[in-house]
C-alpha positions in Angstrom: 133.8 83.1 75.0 131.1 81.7 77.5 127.6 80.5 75.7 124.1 81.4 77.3 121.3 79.6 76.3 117.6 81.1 77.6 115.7 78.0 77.2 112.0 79.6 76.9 113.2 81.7 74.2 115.1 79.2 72.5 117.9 81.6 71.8 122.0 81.6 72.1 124.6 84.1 72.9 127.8 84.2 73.2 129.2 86.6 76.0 132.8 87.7 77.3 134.1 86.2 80.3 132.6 87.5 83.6 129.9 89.8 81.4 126.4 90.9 83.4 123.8 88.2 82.8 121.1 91.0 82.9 122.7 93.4 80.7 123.8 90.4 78.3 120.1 89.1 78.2 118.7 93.0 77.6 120.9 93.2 74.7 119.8 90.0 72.7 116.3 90.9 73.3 115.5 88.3 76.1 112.7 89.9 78.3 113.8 89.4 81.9 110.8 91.1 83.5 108.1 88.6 83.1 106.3 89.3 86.3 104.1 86.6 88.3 103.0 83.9 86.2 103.2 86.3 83.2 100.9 89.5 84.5 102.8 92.5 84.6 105.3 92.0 82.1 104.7 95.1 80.5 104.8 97.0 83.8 107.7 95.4 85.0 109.8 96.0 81.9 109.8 100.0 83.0 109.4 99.6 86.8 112.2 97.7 87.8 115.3 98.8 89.6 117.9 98.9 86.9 120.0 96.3 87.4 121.1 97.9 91.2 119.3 94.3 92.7 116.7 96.0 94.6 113.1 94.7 93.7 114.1 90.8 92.7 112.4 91.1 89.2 115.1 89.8 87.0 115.1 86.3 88.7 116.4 83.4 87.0 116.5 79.8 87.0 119.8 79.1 85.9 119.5 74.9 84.8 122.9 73.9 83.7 126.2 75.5 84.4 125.5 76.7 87.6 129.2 76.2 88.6 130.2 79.1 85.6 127.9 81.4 87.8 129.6 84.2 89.5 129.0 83.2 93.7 126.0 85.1 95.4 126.3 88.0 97.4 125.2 89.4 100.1 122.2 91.3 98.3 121.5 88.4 96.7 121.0 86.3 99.4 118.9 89.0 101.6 116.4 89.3 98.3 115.9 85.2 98.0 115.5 84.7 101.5 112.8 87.5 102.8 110.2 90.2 100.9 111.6 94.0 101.9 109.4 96.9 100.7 111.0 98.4 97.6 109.5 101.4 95.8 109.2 99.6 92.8 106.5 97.3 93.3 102.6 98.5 94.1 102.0 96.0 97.1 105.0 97.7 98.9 107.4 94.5 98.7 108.2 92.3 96.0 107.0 88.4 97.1 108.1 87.0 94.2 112.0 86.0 94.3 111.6 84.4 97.8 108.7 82.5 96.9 110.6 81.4 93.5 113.3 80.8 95.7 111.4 77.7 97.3 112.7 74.6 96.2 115.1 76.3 93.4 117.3 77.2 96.5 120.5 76.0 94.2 120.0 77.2 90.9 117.9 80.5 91.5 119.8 83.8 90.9 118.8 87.0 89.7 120.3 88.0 86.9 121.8 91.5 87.6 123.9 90.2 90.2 125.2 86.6 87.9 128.7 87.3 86.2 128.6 84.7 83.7 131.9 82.6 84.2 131.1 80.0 81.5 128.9 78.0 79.6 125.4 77.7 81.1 121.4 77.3 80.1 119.0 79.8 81.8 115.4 79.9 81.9 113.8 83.6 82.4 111.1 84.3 84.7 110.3 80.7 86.2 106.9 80.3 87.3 106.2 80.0 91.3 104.7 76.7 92.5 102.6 77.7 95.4 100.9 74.7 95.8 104.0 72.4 95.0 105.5 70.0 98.4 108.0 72.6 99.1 105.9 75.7 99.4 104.3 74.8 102.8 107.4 72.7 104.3 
């Protein structure tokens, strides 16, 4: 059975093969929904989309093992790459996976959509860099 590692939690899990990273993470406790920089993580652990991969929330930065990731789809891709207004979020549109996305553009995923294939380290809610050389490139 694949292992997970969430790095800012410092916890392990084991996991069948192909099992949700989202539900897997919810059921050893990891908090997925750490909003921007931290604020609104309360919030967000209510008012999120379920797992359905609509408001971008449960983002992930997966750091080794990206190969045992499931590939990304087409929902996937469409949420990384430009904002769409969701009901979810209060501003109208969630800004936060595509600007997360910049310079993580290989090893960003959100976790509802990752089947986890194999072993693999993860770190949960990674922190956007808007002033870092990539940002305005």
């Amino acid at each position: 059975m694949p292992l997970v590692k969430f790095t800012k939690e410092n916890k392990e899990i084991e996991v069948p093969h192909g099992a949700n990273l989202r539900k897997e993470a919810i059921n050893a406790g990891v908090n997925l929904y750490q909003g921007l920089n931290g604020i609104g993580a309360g919030v967000n652990r209510y008012l999120n989309c379920h797992g359905f991969g609509q408001c971008g929330m449960c983002r992930v930065r997966i750091t080794k093992g990206m190969e045992n990731a499931s590939p990304m789809g087409i929902m996937e891709k469409a949420r990384f790459r430009c904002p769409v207004p969701t009901p979810v979020t209060p501003l109208g549109f969630d800004p936060l996976p595509c600007m997360a996305f910049i310079g993580n553009e290989n090893t960003m995923r959100l976790a509802c959509r990752t089947s986890v294939l194999g072993d693999m380290e993860v770190e949960t809610g990674p922190e956007l860099n808007l002033f870092g050389e990539n940002f305005f490139s």
